[in-house]
N, C-alpha and C positions, 0 to 999 in steps of 0.2 A: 423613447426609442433606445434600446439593447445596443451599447459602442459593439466594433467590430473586434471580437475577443478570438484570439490568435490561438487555437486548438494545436497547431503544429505541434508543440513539442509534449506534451499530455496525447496525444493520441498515438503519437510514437512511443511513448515511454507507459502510459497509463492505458492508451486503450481504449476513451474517454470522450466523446468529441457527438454534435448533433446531429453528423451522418452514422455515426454508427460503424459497424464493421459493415465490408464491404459484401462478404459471402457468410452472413453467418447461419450456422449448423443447429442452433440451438437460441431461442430468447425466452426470458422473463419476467415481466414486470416486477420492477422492486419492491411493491406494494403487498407483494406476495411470499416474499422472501422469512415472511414471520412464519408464515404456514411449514409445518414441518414435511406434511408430505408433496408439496412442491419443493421446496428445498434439498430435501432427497433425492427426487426426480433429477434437478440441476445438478448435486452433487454427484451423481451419479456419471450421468451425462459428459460432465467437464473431468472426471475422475479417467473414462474411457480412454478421452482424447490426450488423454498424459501418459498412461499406461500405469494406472494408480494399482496399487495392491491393496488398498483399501480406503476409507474416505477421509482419511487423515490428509492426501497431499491436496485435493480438491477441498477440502476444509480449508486447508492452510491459504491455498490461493484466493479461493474467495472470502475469505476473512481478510487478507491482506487489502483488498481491491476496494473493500468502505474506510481502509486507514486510505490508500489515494483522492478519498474524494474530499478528504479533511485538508489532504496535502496540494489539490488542486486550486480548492478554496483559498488559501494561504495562500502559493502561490498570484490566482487573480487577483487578491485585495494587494499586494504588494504590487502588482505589476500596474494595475487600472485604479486604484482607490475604491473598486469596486466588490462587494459582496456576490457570488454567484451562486444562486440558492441549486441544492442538488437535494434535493427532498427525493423520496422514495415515487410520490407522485409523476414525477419529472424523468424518470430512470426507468431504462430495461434491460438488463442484466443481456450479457449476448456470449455467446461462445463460436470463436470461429477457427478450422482445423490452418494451420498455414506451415506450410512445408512439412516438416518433422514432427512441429509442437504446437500450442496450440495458442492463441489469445482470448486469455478472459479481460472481460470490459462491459460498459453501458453505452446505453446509444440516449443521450439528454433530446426529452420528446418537445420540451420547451426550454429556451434560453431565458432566464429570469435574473434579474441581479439589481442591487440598489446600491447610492452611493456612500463610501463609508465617510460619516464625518470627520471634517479634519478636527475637532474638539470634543472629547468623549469616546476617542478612537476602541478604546482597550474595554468598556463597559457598552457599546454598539457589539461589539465580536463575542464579549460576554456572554450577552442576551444573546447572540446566535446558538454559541457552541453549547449549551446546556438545554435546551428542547430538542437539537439537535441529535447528539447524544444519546439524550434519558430517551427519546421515543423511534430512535430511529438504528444510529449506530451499534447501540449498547444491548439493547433487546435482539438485533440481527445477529451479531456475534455470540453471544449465549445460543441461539437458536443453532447458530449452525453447529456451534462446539457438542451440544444435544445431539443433534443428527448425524455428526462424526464420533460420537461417542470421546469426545476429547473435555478435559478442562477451558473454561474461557481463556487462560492464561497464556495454554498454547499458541492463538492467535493473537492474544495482548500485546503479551511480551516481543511481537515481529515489530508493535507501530514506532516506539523508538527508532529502532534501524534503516525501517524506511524514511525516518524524517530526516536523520540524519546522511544519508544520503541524498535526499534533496539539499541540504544545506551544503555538502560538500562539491553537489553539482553547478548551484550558485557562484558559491565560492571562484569555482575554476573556468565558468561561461558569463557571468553574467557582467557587464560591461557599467551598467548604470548602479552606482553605487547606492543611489536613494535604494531602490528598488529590494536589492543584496538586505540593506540594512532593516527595510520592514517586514520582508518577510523574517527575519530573524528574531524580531521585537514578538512581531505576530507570536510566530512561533515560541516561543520563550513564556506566553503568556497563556499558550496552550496547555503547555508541558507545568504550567503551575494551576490548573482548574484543579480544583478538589476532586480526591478519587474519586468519593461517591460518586460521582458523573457517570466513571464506568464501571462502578460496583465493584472496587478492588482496593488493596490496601497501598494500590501507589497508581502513580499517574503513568497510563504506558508511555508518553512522548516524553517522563521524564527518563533521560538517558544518559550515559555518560559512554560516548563511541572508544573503541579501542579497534586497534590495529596489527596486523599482520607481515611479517615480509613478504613481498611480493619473491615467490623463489627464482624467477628468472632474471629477476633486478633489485639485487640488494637495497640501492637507493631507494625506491619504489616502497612505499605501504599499500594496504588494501584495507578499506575499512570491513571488520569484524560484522556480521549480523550479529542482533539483538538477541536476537534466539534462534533457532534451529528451524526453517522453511518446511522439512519434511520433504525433501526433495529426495531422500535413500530410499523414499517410501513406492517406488515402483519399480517395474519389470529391469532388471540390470542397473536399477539405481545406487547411487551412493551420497557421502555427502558431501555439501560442497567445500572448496579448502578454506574458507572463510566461515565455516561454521562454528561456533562457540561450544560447541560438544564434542567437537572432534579430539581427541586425548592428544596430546604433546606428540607421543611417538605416532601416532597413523599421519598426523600432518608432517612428520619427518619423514616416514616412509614416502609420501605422496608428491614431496619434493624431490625425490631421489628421482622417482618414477617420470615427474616433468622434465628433469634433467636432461636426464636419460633421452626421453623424448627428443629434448630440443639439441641433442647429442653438444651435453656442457658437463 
């Protein structure tokens, strides 16, 4: 019997969970996601709902959403000692419109998970994360980077930054220190799999976070993304102040303008 695994904070944050979204607009089995002219279709679709100017910001977000399920993974074995299989099998990709913007996510059609042993811990996760990867993660992201007409790297190079904010979410919420400390180990052992895994000449979760002032609170940092979301990439978009491509001076100007705002 499946323990009662606590979706609460992944489905707020990821999107992720076995009910699903609640109204969604748009689904597709994950099984399908190789296929280029359904992927199109999705990309398209979820492109709409953002107000994309082309398929580079729906690339970007659904590329991001298979680095969460790597990151949910991590999280349950840290949380349960348990493994929770998220195979393409098990997934249906869902799009659903909510207020202004939208939420991309999966709806888990089955709960699966086994327990991870407490001896051989780091060679159990091994053997996950490399079939894992080679036939499911690493092939989808090529795929889509194809059908957005982008480099795989553009989506790579995001998984770093989302791990790293998980870890710095840990850091500032998470009460059980065991917990804190394997997801980190976890992590650390992911970010040291050999490229080849994802057909690149570095590991994306290898990262090294940097930081930002936060312009409204000097004390305050903001952790830096890893790379550039493509979030300028729609109708009256721009980027956001934490993006690693924004030139010195437009993040100068952009604080002025918050200032301003906040009349400081």
């Amino acid at each position: 019997m499946e323990p009662a695994f606590d979706f609460s904070i992944v489905k707020m944050y990821f999107h992720v969970s076995p009910e699903g979204a609640e109204h969604p607009i748009y689904e597709l089995p994950a099984v399908r996601m190789y296929e280029e002219q359904a992927l199109q279709e999705a990309l398209k679709l979820s492109g709409e709902q953002v107000q994309a100017t082309s398929l580079a910001l729906p690339a970007s977000f659904v590329g991001t959403s298979l680095c969460k399920l790597s990151l949910i993974q991590l999280l349950f074995a840290a949380q349960y000692n348990r493994l929770i299989h998220l195979a393409p099998e098990q997934l249906v990709y869902q799009v659903e419109q909510h207020d202004d913007h939208a939420h991309l996510g999966y709806r888990i059609t089955e709960v699966v998970s086994e327990e991870i042993p407490s001896d051989g811990r780091a060679a159990f996760l091994a053997r996950h994360w490399e079939p894992y990867f080679e036939t499911f993660i690493t092939p989808v992201v090529e795929q889509i980077a194809v059908t957005a007409g982008l480099k795989p790297d553009a989506i790579w190079q995001q998984f770093g930054g989302q791990l790293s904010y998980v870890k710095e979410f840990l850091i500032a919420n998470e009460p059980r220190k065991d917990v804190a400390e394997r997801f980190m180990q976890d992590s650390r052992q992911l970010a040291e799999m050999a490229p080849e895994l994802f057909r690149r000449r570095r590991n994306p979760y290898n990262h090294h976070p940097r930081y930002v002032e936060n312009p409204l609170n000097p004390d305050e940092k903001w952790l830096m993304q890893s790379s550039c979301c493509m979030y300028d990439r729609r109708e009256g978009g721009m980027k956001c102040y934490t993006c690693p491509q924004m030139p010195p001076e437009e993040r100068e100007a952009r604080r002025q303008v918050l200032l301003a705002e906040a009349g400081k």
